[in-house]
N, CA, C and O atoms as a Tripos MOL2 file, in Angstrom:
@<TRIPOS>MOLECULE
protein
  276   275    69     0     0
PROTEIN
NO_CHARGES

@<TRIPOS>ATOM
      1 N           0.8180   -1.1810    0.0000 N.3       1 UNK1
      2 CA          0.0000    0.0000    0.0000 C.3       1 UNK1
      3 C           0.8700    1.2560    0.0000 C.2       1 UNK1
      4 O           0.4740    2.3070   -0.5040 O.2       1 UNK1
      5 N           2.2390    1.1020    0.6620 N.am      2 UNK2
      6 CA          2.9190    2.0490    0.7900 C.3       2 UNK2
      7 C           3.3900    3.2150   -0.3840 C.2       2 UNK2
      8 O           3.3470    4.4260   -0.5990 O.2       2 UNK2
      9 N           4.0080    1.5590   -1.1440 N.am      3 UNK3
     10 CA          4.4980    2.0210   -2.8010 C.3       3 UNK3
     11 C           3.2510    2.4580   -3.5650 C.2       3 UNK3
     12 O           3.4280    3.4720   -4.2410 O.2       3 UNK3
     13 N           2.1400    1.9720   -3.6070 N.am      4 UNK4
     14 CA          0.8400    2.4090   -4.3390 C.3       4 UNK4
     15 C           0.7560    3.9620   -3.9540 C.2       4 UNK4
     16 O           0.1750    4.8160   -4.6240 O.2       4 UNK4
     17 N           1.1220    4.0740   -3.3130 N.am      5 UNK5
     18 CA          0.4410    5.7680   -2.1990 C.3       5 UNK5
     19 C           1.6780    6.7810   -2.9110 C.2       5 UNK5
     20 O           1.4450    7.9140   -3.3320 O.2       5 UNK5
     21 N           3.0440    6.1070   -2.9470 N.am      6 UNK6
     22 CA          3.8240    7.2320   -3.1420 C.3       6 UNK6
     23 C           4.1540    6.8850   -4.6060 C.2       6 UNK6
     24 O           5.1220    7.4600   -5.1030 O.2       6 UNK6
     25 N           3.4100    5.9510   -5.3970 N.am      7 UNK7
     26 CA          3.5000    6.0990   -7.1810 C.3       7 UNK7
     27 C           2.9070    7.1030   -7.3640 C.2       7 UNK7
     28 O           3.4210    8.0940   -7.8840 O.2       7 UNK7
     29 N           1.2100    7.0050   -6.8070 N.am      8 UNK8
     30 CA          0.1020    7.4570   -6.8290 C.3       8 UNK8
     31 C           0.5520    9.2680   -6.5290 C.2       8 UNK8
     32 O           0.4770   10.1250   -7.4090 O.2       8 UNK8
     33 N           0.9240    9.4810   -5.3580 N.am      9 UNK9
     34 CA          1.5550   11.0460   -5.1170 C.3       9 UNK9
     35 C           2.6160   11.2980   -6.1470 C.2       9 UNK9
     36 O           2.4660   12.4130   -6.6470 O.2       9 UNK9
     37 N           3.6850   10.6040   -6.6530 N.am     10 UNK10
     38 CA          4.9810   10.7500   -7.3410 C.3      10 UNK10
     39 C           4.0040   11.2240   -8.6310 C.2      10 UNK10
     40 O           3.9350   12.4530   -8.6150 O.2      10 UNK10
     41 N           3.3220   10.7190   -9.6060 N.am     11 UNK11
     42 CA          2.7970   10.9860  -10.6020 C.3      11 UNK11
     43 C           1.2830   11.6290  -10.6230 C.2      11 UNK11
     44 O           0.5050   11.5360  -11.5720 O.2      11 UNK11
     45 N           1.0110   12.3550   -9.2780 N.am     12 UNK12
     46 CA          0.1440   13.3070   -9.5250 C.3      12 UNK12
     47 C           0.6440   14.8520   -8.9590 C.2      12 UNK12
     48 O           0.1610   15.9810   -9.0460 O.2      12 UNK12
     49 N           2.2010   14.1220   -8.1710 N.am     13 UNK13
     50 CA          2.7950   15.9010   -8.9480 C.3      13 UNK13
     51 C           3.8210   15.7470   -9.5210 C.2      13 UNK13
     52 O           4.7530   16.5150   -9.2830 O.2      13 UNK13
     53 N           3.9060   15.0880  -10.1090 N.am     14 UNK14
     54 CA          4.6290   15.6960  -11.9660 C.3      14 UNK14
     55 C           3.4330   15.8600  -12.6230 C.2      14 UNK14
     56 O           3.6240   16.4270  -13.6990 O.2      14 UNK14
     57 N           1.9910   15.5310  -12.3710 N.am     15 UNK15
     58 CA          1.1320   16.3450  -13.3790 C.3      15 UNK15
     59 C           0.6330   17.7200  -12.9060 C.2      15 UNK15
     60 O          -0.1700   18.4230  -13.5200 O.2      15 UNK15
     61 N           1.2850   18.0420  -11.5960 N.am     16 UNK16
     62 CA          0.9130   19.6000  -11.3760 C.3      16 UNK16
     63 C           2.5580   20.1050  -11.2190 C.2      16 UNK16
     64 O           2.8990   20.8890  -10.3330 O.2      16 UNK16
     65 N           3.2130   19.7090  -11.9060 N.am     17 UNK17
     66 CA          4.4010   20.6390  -11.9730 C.3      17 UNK17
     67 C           4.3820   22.0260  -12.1090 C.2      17 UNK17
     68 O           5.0210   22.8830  -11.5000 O.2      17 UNK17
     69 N           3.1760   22.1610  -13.4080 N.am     18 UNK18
     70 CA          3.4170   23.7630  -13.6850 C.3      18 UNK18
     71 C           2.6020   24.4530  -12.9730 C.2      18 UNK18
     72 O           2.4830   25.6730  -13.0830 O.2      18 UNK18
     73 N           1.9760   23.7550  -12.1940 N.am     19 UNK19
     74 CA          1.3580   24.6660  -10.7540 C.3      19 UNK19
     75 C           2.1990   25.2060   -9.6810 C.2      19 UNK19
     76 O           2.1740   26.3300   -9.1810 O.2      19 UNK19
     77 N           3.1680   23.9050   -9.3410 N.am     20 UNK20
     78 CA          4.0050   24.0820   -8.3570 C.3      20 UNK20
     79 C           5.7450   24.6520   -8.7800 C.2      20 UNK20
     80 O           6.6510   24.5840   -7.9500 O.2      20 UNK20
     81 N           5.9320   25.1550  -10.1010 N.am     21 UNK21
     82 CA          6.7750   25.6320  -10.3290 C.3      21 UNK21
     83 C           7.0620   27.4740  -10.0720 C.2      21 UNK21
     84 O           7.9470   28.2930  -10.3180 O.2      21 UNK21
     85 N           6.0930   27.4530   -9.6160 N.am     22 UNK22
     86 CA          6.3670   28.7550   -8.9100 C.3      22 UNK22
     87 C           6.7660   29.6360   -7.7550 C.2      22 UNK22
     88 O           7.2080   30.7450   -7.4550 O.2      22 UNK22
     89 N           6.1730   28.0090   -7.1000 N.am     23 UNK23
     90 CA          6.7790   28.4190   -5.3610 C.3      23 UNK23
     91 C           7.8330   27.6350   -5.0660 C.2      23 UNK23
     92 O           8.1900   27.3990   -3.9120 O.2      23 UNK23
     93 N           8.4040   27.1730   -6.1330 N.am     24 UNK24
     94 CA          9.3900   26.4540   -6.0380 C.3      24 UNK24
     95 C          10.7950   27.1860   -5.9990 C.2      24 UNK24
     96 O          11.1340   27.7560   -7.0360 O.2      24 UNK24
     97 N          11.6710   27.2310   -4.8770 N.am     25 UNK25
     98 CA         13.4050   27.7840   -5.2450 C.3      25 UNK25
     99 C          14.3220   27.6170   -5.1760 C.2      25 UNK25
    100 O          14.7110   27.5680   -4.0100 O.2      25 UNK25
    101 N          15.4760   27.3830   -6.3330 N.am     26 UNK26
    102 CA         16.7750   26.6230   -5.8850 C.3      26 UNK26
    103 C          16.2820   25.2960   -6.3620 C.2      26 UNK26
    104 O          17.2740   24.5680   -6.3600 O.2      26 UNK26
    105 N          14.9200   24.4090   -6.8970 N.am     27 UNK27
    106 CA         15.0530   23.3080   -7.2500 C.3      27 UNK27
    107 C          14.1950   23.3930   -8.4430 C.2      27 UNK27
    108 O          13.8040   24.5580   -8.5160 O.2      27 UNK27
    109 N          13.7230   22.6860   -9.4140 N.am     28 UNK28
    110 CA         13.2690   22.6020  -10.3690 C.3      28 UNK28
    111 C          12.0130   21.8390   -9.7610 C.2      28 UNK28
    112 O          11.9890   21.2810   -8.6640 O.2      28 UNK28
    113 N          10.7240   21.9400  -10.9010 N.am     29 UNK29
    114 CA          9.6780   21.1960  -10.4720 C.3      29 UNK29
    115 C           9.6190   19.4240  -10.9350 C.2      29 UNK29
    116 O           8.6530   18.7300  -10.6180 O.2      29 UNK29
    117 N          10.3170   19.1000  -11.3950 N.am     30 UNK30
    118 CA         10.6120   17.4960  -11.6690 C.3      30 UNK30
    119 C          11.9810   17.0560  -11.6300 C.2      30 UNK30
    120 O          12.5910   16.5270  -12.5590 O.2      30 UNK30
    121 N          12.4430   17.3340  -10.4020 N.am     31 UNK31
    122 CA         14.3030   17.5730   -9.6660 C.3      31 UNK31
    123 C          13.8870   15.9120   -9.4590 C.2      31 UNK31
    124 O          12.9470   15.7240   -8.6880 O.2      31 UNK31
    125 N          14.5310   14.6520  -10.1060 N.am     32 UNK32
    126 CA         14.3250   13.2480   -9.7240 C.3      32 UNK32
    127 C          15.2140   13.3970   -8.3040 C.2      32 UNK32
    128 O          14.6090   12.5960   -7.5920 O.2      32 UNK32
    129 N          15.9700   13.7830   -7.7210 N.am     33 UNK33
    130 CA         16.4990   13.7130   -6.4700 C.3      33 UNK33
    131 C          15.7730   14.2330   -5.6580 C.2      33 UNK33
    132 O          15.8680   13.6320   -4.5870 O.2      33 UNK33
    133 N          14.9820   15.1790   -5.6110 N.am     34 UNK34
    134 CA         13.7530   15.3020   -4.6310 C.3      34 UNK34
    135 C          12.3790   14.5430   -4.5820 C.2      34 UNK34
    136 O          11.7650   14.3170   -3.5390 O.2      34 UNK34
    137 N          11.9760   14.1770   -5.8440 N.am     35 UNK35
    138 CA         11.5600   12.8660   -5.3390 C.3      35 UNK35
    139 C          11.5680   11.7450   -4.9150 C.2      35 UNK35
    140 O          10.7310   11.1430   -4.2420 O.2      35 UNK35
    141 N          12.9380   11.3160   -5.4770 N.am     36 UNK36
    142 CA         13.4850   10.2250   -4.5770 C.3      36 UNK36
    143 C          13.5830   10.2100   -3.1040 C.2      36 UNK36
    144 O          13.1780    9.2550   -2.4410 O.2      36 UNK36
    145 N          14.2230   11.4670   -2.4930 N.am     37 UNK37
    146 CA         14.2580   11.5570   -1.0750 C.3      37 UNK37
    147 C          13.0830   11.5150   -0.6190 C.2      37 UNK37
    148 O          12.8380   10.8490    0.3870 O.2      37 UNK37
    149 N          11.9180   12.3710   -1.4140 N.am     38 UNK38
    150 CA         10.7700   12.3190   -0.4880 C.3      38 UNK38
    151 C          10.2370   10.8340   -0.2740 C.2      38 UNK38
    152 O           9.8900   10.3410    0.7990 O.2      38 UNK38
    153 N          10.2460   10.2710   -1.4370 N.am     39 UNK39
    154 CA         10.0860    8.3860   -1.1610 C.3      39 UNK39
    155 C          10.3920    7.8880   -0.5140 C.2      39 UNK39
    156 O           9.7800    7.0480    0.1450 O.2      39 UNK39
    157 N          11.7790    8.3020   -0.4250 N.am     40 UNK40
    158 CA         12.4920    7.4790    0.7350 C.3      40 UNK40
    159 C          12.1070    7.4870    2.1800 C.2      40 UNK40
    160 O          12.0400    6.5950    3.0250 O.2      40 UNK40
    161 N          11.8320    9.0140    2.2030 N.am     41 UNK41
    162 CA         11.8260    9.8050    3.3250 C.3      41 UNK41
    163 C          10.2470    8.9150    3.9620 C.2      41 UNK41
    164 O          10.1770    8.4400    5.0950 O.2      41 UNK41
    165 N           9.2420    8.8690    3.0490 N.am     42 UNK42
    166 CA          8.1050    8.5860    3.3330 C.3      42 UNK42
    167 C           7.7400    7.1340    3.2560 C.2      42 UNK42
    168 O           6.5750    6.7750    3.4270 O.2      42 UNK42
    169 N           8.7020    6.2990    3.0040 N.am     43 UNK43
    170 CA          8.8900    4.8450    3.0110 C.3      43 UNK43
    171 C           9.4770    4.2370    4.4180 C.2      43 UNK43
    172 O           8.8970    3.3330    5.0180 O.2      43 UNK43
    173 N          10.5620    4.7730    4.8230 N.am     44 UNK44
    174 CA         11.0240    4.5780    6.1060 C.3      44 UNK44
    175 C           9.9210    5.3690    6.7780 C.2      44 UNK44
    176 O          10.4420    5.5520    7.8780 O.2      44 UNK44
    177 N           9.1460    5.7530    6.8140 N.am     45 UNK45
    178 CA          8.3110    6.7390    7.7960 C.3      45 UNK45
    179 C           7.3240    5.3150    7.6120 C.2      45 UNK45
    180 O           7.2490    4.5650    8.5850 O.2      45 UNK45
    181 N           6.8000    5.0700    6.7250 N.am     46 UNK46
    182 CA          5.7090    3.8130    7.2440 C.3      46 UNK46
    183 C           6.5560    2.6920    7.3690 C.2      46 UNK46
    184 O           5.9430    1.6240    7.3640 O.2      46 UNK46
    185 N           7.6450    2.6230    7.4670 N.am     47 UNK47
    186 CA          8.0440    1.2220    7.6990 C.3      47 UNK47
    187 C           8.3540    1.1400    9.3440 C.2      47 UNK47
    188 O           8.4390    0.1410   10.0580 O.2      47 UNK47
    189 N           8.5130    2.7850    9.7370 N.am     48 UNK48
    190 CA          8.5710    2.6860   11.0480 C.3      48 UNK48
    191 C           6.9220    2.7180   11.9670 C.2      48 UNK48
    192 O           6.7600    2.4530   13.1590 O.2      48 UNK48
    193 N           5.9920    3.0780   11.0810 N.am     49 UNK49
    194 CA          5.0340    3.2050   11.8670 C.3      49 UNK49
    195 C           4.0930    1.8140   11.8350 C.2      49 UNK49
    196 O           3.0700    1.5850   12.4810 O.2      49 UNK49
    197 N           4.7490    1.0140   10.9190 N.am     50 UNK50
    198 CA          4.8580   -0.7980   11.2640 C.3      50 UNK50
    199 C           5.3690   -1.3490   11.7160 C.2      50 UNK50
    200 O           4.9260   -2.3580   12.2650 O.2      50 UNK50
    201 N           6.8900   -0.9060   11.7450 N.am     51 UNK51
    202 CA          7.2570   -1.9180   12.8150 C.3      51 UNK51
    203 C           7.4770   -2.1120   14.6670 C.2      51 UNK51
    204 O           7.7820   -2.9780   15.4870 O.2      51 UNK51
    205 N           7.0760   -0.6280   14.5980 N.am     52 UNK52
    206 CA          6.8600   -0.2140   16.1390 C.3      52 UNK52
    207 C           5.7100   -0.9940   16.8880 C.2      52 UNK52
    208 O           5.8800   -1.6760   17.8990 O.2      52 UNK52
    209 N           4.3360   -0.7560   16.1370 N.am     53 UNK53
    210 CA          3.2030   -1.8580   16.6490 C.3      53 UNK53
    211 C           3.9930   -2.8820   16.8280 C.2      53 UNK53
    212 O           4.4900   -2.9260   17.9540 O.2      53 UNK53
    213 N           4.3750   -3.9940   15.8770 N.am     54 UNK54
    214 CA          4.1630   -5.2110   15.5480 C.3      54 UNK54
    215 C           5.3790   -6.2040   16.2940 C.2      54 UNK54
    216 O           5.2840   -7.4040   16.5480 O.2      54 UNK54
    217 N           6.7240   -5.1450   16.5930 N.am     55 UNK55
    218 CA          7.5000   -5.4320   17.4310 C.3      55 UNK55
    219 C           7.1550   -5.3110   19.2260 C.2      55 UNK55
    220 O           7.7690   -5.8740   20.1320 O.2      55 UNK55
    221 N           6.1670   -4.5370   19.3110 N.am     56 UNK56
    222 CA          5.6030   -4.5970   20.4330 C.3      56 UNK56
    223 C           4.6520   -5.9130   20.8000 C.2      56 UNK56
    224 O           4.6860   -6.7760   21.6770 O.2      56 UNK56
    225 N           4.0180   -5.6950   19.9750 N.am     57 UNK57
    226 CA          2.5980   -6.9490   19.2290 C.3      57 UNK57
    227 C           3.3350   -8.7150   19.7110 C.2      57 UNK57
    228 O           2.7700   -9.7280   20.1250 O.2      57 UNK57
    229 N           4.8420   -8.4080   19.3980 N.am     58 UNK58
    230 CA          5.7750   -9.8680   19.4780 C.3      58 UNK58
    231 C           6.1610  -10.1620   21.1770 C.2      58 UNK58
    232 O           6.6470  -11.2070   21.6080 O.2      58 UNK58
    233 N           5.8940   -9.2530   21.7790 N.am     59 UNK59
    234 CA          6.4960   -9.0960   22.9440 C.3      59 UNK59
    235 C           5.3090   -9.6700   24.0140 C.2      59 UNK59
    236 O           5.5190   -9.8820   25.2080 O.2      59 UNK59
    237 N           3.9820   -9.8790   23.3000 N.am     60 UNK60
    238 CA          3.0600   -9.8760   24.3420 C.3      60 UNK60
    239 C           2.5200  -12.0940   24.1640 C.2      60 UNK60
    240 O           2.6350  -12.7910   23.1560 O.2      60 UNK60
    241 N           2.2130  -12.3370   24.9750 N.am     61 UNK61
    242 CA          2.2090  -13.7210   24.8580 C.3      61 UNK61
    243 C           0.4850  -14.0880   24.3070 C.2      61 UNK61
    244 O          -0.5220  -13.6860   24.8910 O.2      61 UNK61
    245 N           0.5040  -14.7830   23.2840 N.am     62 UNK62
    246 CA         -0.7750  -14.9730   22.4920 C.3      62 UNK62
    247 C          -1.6620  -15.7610   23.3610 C.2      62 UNK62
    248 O          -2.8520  -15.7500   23.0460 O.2      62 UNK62
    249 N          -1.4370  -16.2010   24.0290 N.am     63 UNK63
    250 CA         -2.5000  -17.4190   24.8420 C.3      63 UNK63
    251 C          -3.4140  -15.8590   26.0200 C.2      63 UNK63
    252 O          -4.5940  -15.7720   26.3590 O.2      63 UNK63
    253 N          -2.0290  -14.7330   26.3760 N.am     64 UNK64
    254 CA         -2.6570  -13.7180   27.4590 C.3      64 UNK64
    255 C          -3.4720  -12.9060   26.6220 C.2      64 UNK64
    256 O          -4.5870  -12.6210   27.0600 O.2      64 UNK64
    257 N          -3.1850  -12.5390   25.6670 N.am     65 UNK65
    258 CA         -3.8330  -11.9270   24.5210 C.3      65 UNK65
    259 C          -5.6960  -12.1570   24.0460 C.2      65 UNK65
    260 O          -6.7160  -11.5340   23.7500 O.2      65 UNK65
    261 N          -5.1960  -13.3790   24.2340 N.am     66 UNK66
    262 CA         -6.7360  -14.4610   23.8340 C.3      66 UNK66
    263 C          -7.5200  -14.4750   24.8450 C.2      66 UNK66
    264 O          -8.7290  -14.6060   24.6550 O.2      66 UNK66
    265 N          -6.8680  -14.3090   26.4650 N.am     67 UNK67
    266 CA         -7.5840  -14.5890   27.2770 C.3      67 UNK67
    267 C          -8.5100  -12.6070   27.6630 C.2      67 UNK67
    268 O          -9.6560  -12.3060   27.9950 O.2      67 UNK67
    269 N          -7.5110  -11.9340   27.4380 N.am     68 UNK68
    270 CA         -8.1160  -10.8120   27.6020 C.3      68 UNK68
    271 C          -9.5280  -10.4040   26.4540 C.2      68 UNK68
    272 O          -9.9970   -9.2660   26.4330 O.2      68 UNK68
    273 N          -9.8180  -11.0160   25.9700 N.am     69 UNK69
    274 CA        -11.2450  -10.3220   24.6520 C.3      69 UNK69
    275 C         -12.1320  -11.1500   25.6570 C.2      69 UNK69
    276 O         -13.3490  -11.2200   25.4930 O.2      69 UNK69
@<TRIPOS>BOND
     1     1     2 1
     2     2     3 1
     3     3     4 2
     4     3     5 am
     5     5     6 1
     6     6     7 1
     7     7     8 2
     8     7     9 am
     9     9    10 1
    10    10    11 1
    11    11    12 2
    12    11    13 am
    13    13    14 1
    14    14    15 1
    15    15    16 2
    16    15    17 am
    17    17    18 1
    18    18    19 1
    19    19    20 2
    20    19    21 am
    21    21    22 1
    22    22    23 1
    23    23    24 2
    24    23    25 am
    25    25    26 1
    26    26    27 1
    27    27    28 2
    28    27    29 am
    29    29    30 1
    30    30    31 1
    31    31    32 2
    32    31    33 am
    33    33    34 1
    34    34    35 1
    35    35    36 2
    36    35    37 am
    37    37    38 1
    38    38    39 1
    39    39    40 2
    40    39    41 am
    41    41    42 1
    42    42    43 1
    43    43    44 2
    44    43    45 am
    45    45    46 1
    46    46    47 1
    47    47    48 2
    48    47    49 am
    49    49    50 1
    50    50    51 1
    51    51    52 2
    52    51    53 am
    53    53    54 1
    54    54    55 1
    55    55    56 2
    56    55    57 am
    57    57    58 1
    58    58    59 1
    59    59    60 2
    60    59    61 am
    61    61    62 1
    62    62    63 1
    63    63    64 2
    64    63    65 am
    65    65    66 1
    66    66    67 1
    67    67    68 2
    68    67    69 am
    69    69    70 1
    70    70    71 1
    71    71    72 2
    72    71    73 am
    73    73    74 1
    74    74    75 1
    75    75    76 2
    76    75    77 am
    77    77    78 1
    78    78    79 1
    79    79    80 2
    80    79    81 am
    81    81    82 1
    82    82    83 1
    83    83    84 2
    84    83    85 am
    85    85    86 1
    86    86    87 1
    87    87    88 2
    88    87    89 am
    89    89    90 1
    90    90    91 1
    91    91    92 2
    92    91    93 am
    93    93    94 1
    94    94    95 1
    95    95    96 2
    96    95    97 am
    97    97    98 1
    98    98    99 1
    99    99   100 2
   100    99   101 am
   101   101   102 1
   102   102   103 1
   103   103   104 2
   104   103   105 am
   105   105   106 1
   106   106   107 1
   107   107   108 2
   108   107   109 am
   109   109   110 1
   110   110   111 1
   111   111   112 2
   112   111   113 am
   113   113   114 1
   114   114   115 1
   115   115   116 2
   116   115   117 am
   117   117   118 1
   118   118   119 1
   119   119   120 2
   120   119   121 am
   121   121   122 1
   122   122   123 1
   123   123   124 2
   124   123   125 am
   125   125   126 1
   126   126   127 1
   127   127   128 2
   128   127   129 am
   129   129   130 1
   130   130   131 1
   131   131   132 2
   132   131   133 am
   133   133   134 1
   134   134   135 1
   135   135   136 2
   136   135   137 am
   137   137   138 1
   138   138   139 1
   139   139   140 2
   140   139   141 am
   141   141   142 1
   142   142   143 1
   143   143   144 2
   144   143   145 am
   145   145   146 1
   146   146   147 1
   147   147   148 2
   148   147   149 am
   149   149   150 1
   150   150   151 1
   151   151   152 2
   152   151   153 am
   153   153   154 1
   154   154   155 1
   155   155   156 2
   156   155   157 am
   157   157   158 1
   158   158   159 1
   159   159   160 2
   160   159   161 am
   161   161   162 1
   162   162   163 1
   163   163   164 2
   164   163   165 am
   165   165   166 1
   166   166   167 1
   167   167   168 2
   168   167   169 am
   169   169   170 1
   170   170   171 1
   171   171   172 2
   172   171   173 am
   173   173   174 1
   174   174   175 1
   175   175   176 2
   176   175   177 am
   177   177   178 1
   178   178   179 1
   179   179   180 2
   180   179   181 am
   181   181   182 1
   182   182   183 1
   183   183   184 2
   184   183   185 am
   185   185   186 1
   186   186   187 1
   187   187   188 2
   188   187   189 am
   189   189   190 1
   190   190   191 1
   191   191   192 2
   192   191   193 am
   193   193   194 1
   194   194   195 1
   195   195   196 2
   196   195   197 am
   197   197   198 1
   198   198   199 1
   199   199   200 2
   200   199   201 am
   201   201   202 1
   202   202   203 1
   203   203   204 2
   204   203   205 am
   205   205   206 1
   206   206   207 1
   207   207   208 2
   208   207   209 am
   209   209   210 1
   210   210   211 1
   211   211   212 2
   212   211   213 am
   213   213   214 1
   214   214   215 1
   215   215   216 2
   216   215   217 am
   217   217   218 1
   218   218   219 1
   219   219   220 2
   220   219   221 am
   221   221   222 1
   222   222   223 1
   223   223   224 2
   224   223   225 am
   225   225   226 1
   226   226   227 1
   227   227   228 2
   228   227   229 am
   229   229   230 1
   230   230   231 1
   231   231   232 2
   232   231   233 am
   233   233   234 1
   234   234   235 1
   235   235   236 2
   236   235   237 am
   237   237   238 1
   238   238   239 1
   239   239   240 2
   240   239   241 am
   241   241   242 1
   242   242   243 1
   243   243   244 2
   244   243   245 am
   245   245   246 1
   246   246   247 1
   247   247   248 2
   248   247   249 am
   249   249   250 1
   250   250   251 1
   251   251   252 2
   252   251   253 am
   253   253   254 1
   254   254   255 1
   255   255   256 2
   256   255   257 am
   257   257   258 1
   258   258   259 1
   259   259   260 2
   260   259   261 am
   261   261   262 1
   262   262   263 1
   263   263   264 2
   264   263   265 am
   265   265   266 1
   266   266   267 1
   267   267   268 2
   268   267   269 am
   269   269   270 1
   270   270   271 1
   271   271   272 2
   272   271   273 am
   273   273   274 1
   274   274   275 1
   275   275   276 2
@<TRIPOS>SUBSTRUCTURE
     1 UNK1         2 RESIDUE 1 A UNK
     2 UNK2         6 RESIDUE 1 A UNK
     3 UNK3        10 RESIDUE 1 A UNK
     4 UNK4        14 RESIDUE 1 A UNK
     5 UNK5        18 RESIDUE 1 A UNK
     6 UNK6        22 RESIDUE 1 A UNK
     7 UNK7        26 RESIDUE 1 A UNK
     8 UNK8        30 RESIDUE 1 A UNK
     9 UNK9        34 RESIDUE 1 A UNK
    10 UNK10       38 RESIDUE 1 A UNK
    11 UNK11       42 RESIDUE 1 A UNK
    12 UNK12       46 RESIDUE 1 A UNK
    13 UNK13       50 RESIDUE 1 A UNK
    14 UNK14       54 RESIDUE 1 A UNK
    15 UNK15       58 RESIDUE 1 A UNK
    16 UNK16       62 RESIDUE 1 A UNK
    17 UNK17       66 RESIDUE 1 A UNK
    18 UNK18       70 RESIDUE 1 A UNK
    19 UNK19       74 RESIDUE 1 A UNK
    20 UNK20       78 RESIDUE 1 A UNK
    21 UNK21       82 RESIDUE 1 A UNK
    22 UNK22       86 RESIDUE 1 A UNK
    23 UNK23       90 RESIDUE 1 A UNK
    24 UNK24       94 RESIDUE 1 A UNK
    25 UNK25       98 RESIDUE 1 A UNK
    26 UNK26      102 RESIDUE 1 A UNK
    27 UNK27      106 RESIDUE 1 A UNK
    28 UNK28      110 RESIDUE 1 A UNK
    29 UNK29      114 RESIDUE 1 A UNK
    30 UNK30      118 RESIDUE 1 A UNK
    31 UNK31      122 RESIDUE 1 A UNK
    32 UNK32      126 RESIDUE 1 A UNK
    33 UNK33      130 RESIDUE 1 A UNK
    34 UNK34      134 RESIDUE 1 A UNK
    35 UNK35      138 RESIDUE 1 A UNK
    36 UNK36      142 RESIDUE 1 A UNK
    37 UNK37      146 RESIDUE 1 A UNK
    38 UNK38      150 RESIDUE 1 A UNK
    39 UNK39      154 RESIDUE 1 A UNK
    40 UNK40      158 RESIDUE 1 A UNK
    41 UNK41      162 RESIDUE 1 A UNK
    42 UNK42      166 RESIDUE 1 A UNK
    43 UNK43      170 RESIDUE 1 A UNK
    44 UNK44      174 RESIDUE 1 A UNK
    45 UNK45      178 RESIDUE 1 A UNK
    46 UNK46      182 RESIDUE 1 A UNK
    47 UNK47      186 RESIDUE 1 A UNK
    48 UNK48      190 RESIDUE 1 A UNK
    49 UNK49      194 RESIDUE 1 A UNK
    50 UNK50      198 RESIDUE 1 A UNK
    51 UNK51      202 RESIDUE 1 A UNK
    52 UNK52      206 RESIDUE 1 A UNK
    53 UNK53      210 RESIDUE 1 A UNK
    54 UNK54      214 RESIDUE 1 A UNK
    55 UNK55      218 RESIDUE 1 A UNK
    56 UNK56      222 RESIDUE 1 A UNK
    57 UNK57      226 RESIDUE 1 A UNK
    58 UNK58      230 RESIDUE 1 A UNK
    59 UNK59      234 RESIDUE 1 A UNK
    60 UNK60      238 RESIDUE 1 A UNK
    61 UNK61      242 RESIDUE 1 A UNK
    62 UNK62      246 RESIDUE 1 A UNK
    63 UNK63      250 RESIDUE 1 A UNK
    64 UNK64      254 RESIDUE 1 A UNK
    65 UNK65      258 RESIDUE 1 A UNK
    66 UNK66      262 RESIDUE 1 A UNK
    67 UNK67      266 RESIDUE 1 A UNK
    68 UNK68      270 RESIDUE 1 A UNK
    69 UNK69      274 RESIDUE 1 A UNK
């Protein structure tokens, strides 16, 4: 879902480039190194906001888990 989200953002602004080429400074409006970082940037951002649950999630014992619902 992650990659779907930031194709999905990556190629709906390069179709508003010439919107956003104005408030833009010091970078161009289709600079491939600023989108890359932002990917990146926003890839490790959900990879951390998965693995924080789920490493916690490992820590708890499934039988105590089951008994608490």
């Amino acid at each position: 879902m992650t990659l779907l989200g930031i194709g999905m953002g990556v190629a709906g602004a390069l179709g508003l480039t010439r919107f956003m080429a104005t408030m833009l400074f010091g970078v161009t409006a289709s600079d491939p190194a600023v989108y890359a970082g932002v990917s990146l940037l926003l890839a490790v951002v959900a990879l951390l906001a998965v693995a924080v649950p789920s490493s916690r999630a490992t820590r708890i014992d499934p039988l105590a888990a089951l008994r608490d619902l």
